[in-house]
N, C-alpha and C positions, 0 to 999 in steps of 0.2 A: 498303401495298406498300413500305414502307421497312427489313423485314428483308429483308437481301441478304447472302449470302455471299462470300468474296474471291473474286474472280475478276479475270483479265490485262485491264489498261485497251486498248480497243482505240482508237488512233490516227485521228482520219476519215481515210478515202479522199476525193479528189476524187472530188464526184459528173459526172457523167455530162452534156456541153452538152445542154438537154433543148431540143426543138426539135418542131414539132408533125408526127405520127404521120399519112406517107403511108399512101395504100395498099400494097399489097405487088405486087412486078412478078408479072402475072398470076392475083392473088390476086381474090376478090370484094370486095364493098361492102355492109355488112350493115346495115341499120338494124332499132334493136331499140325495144321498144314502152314502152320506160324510160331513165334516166339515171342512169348512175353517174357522182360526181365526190364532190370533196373539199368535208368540211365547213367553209365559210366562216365562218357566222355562228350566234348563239347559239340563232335559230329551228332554225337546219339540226341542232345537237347537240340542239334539243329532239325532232324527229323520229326523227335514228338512238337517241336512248333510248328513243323509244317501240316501235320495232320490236325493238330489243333486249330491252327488259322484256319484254313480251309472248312473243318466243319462248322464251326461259326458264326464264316460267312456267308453261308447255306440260309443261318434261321437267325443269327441278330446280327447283320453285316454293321450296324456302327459300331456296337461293342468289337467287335471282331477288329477290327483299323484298331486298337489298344494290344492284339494277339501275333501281330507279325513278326515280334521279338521274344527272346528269352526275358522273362519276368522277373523282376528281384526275387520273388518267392521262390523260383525252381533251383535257385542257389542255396538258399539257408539249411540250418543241419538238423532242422526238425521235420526235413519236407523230404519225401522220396517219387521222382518221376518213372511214371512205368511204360513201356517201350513196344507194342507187339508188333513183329517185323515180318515178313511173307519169307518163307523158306527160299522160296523161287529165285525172288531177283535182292530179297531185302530191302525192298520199299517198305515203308512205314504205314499199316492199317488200323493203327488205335494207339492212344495212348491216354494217361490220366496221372492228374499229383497227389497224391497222398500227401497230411501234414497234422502232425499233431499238434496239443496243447503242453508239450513238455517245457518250453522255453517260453512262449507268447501265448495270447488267448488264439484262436480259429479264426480265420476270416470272417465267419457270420456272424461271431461277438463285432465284428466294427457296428454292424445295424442294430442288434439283438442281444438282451442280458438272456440270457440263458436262464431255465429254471431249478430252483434247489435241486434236482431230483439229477440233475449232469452237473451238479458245482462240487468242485473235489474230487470228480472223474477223469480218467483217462481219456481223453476223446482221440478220436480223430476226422480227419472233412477230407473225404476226394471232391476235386475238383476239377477243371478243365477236360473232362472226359468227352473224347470225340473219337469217333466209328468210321472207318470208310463206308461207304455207301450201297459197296458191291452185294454180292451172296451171300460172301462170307461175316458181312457187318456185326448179325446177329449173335456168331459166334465167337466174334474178338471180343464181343462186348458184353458177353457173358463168362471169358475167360479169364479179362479185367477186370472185374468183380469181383471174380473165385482170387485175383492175384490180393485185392486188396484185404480181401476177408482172411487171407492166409497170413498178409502183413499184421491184421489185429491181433491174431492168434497170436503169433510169435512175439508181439510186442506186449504182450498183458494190459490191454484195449481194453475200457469197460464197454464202451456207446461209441460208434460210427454215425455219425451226424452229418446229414445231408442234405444240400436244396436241389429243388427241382422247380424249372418254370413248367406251365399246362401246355403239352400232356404229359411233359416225360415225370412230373408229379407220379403220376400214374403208374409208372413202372416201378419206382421206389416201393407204393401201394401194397403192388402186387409180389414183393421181395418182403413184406412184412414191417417195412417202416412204418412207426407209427408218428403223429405230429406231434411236435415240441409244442407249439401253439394253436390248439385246435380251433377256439375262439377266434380267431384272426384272419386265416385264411392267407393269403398271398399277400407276401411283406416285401417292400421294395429293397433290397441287398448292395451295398457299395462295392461288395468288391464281383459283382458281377453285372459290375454297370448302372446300377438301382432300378435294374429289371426285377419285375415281382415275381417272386420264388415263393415256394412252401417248405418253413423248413420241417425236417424229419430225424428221426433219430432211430437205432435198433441196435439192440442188447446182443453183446457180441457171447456173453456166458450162456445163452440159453437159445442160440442161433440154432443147433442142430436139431433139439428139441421142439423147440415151435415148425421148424420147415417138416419134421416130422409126424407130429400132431395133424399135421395141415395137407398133408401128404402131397407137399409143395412139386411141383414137376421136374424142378431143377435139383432135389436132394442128390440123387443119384450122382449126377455131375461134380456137385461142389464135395461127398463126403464120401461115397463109394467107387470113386473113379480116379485114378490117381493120371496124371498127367505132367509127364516129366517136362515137357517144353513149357509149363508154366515155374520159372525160379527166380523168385526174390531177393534168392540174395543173403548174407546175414545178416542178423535182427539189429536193429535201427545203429547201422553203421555212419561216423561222420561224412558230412559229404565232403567228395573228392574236387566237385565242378570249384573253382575258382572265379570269383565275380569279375565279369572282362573290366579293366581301366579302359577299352574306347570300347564306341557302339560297336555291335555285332552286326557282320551280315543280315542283311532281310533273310528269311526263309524261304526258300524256293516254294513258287507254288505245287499243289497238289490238285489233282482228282477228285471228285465231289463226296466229298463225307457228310456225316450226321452229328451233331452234335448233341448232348445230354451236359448239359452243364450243373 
């Protein structure tokens, strides 16, 4: 991931006093039967690689053989990994990396100049986003979404900018992204193997507004529900993980997940 093309240095913003997350006046109190939160330590990264490899290898097993390890990117200090773990026994059922453009451009800038309308923004790209497979899949993977939409908040995020290969395209669609490149259609992506993705982008300042307008099904969830087993964390802390001097253990394998990359 170190071919990048030029792209406008963005400037940090002051992030955001982060402060921990009332309820909403009037809203419910949701407890959910998992934990999402940010990866601390080198067990927690060995877990979100194992649910990442394994979903993966579900729907692009060769890219997947590149996922067995911790990735240079889940170390750097612009990048935060997020973790949702099962109450029960603590198994790993989802996890995803968030990473801005405050130090480097995005992963998608190595394929893709980006256009004027995101140059000089705050961005951010989740990536590696993978689901166990079980019941529950649907709602890890909507919880992780809510974690990362919470990360924009707090980080004074303009654009969450996202690929999706067909069909998971489609569920971005249906969350209100709209295409960066609508001309184009499915661009082939280096850092996810130059499998052809679409990429997408959506406005984190008018997020509640549009789901609003739209009387999106998930409002409820993400803005009148508060749910304490979803925490991030404070706002874009240095990271702690250490890049190993020798290889890492493999990942232990996992149970069959999904992945949305």
């Amino acid at each position: 991931m170190e071919l990048f093309p030029a792209a406008v240095f963005n400037p940090p913003k002051a992030a955001r006093p982060r402060t921990a997350r009332a309820p909403v006046a009037g809203g419910a109190i949701e407890r959910l039967p998992f934990t999402v939160r940010r990866v601390e330590t080198e067990a927690d990264l060995l877990k979100a690689v194992r649910i990442r490899h394994a979903a993966y290898a579900r729907h692009v097993p060769d890219f997947a053989r590149s996922l067995a390890q911790p990735e240079a990117a889940d170390y750097d200090t612009d990048t935060v990994v997020l973790l949702a773990e099962s109450k029960l026994d603590g198994e790993p059922m989802g996890s995803t990396r968030i990473r801005t453009n405050q130090y480097r451009p995005l992963g998608v800038e190595e394929s893709v100049v980006l256009p004027d309308w995101l140059q000089g923004k705050r961005l951010v790209e989740a990536t590696r986003l993978g689901i166990d497979e079980g019941r529950m899949g649907r709602m890890v993977k909507i919880a992780l979404i809510k974690a990362c939409f919470m990360y924009c908040e707090d980080n004074a995020v303009d654009y969450s900018v996202a690929t999706g290969r067909s069909p998971v395209d489609r569920q971005y669609q249906q969350m209100l992204f709209v295409d960066v490149f609508p001309e184009q259609g499915m661009i082939p992506l280096r850092h996810v193997g130059n499998i052809p993705h679409r990429v997408m982008a959506f406005e984190i300042a008018t997020f509640q507004q549009r789901w609003t307008e739209a009387r999106h099904p998930m409002l409820a969830f993400f803005f009148n529900t508060h749910h304490p087993d979803i925490d991030i964390g404070p706002a874009a802390p240095p990271s702690i993980l250490a890049r190993p001097e020798r290889e890492l253990p493999q990942a232990a394998p996992a149970r069959g997940e999904l992945a949305f990359a």
